[in-house]
C-alpha positions in Angstrom: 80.8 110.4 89.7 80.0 108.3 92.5 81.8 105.1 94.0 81.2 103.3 96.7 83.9 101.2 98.1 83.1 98.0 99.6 85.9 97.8 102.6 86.0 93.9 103.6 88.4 94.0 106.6 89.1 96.3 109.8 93.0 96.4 110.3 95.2 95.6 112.9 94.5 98.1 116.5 98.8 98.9 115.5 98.5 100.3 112.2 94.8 101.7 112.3 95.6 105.2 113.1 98.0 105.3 110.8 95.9 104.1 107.9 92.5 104.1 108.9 91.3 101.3 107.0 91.2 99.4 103.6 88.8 102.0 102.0 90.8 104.9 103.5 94.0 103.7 101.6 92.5 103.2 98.3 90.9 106.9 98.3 94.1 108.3 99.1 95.4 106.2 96.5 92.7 107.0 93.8 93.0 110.7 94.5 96.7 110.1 94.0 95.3 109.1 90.2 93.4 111.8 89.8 90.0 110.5 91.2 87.4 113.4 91.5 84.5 111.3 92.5 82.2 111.2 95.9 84.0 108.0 97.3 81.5 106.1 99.9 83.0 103.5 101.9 81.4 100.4 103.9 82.5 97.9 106.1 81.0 94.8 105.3 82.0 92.9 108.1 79.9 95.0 110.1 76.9 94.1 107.7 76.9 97.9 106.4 76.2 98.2 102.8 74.3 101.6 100.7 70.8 101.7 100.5 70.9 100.6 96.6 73.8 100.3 94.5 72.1 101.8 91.8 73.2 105.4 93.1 76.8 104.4 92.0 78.7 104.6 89.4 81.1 101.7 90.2 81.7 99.4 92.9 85.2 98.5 94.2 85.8 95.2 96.9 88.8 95.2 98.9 91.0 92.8 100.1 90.6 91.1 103.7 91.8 88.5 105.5 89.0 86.0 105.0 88.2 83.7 102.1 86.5 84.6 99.0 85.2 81.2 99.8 84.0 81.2 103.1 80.3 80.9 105.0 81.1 83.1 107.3 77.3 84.9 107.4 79.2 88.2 106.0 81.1 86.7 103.6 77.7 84.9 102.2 75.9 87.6 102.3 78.7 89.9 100.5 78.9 86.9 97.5 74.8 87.5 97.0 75.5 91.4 96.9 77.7 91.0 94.3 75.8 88.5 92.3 73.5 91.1 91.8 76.0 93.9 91.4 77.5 91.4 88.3 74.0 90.7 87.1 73.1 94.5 86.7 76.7 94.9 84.5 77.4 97.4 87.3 81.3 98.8 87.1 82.9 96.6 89.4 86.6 96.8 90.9 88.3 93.9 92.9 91.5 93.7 94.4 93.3 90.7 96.3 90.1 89.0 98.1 87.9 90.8 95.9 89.5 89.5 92.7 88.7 86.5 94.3 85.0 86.9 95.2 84.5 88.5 91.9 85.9 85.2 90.2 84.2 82.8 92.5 81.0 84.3 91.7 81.5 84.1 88.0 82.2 80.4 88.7 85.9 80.8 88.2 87.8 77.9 91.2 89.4 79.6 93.8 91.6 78.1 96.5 94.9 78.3 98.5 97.6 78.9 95.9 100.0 75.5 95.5 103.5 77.6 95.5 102.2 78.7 99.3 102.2 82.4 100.0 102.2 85.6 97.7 104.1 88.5 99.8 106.2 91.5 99.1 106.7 93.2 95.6 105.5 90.9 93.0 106.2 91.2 89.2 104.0 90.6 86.2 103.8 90.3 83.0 100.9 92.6 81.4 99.2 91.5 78.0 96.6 94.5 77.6 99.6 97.3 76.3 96.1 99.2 74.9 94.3 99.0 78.4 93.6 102.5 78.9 96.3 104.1 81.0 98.5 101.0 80.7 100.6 103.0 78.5 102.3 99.9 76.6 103.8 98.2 79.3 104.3 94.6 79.1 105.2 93.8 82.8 104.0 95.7 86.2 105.2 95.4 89.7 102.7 94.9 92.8 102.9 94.7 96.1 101.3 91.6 97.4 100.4 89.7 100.5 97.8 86.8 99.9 97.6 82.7 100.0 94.3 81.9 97.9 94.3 82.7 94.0 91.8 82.4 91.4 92.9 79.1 89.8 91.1 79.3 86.4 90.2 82.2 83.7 86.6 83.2 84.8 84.8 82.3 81.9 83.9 85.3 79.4 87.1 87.0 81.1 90.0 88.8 79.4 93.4 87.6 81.1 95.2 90.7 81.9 98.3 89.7 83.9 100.1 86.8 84.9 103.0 85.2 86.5 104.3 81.8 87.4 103.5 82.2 90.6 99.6 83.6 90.2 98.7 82.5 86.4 95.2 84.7 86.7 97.2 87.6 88.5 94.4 90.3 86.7 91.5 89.8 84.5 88.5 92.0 83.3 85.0 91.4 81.5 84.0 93.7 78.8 83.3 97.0 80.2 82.1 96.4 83.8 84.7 94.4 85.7 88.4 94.8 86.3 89.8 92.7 88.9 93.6 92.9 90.1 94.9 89.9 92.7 98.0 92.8 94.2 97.2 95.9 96.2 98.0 99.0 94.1 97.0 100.3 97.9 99.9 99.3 99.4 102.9 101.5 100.6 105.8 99.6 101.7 105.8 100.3 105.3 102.7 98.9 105.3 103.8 96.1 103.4 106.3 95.8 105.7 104.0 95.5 108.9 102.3 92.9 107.3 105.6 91.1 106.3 106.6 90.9 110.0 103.2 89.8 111.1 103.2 87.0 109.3 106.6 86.2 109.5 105.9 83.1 111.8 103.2 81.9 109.1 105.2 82.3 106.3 108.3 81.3 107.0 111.7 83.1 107.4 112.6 82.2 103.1 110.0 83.7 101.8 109.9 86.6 104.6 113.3 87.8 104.1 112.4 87.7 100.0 109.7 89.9 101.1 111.1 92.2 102.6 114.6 92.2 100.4 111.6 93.4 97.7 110.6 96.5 98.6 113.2 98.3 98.2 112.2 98.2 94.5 109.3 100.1 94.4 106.1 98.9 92.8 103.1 100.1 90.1 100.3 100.8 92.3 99.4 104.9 91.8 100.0 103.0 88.0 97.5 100.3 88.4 94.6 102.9 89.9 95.1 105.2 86.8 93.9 102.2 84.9 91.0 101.5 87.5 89.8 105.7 87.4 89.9 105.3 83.6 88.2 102.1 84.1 85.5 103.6 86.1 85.1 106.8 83.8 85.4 104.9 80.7 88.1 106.5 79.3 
């Protein structure tokens, strides 16, 4: 199979030769699931995209510091890429800001979240027990760094997790989207850069919560089981 993984963000000079990029940390992460597919990646704020999506199996958009809602040119132009990438019923995979864009293109309201930042491990409850690879559970644990959420169901989507804090937390359509608003990506030292970057910006309550949290470990190598048996339909 063939993927090609649409990496929206270039990440901080600190921590880039330790994890490359967005796209490098989900194929680690997907091979960690048992992913044997021809992974492509592109950076989109560069403007690089494949010649035709059609020569892939499934699409997956990362997260990024932007907003699923912005004109930034790259941003616009990523929204009308994936217009036509939900048009098609490609496979398609978002997490944090893609979970957004997805849902902002399928006319879902997105926007800053009212309960202020999402960071650190985040818990769920799951309501698809018969997802493939969900193996029953009814809650999951996430590591998560983000202030916008989708605000409403996208219509013709099946709610897939939820909290109080982030009410549309996952959701898919049919067979050809899955969208999840944590990063299975994640490991906590990264978490923990991020944590400490934004400790200014998010204040020293819900920092120290944060970072308290990840001593608990989290779902993620979980989460992109689902997304490979997602992507190959089992």
């Amino acid at each position: 199979m063939k993927v090609c993984v649409l990496d929206n963000d270039v990440l901080d000079p600190v921590v880039a030769p330790t994890y490359v990029s967005y796209g490098a940390m989900f194929e680690r992460l997907l091979r960690e699931a048992g992913a044997e597919w021809t992974i492509d990646i592109f950076n989109t704020t560069q403007g690089h995209y494949p010649d035709s999506f059609a020569d892939y199996d499934a699409v997956l958009l990362t997260g990024s510091k932007a907003d699923s809602f912005s004109q930034e040119p790259w941003v616009v132009e990523l929204r009308q890429r994936v217009d036509s990438i939900l048009a098609a019923k490609q496979k398609l995979v978002g997490v944090c800001f893609g979970h957004q864009l997805v849902g902002l293109c399928m006319g879902a309201k997105v926007g800053r979240a009212p309960q202020g930042w999402g960071s650190g491990r985040m818990t769920y409850l799951w309501h698809a027990p018969e997802f493939p690879q969900a193996e029953g559970r009814q809650e999951l644990s996430l590591l998560a760094s983000h202030q916008d959420q989708v605000l409403e169901l996208p219509a013709g989507a099946r709610l897939l997790a939820s909290s109080d804090f982030c009410p549309v937390a996952a959701y898919a359509v049919d067979e050809h989207v899955f969208c999840v608003q944590a990063h299975p990506e994640f490991v906590e030292a990264y978490s923990d850069f991020i944590l400490n970057k934004r400790r200014e910006t998010i204040g020293e309550t819900i920092y120290q919560q944060g970072m308290d949290s990840l001593a608990y470990g989290h779902d993620g190598v979980q989460v992109a089981r689902m997304m490979v048996a997602f992507v190959e339909g089992s």
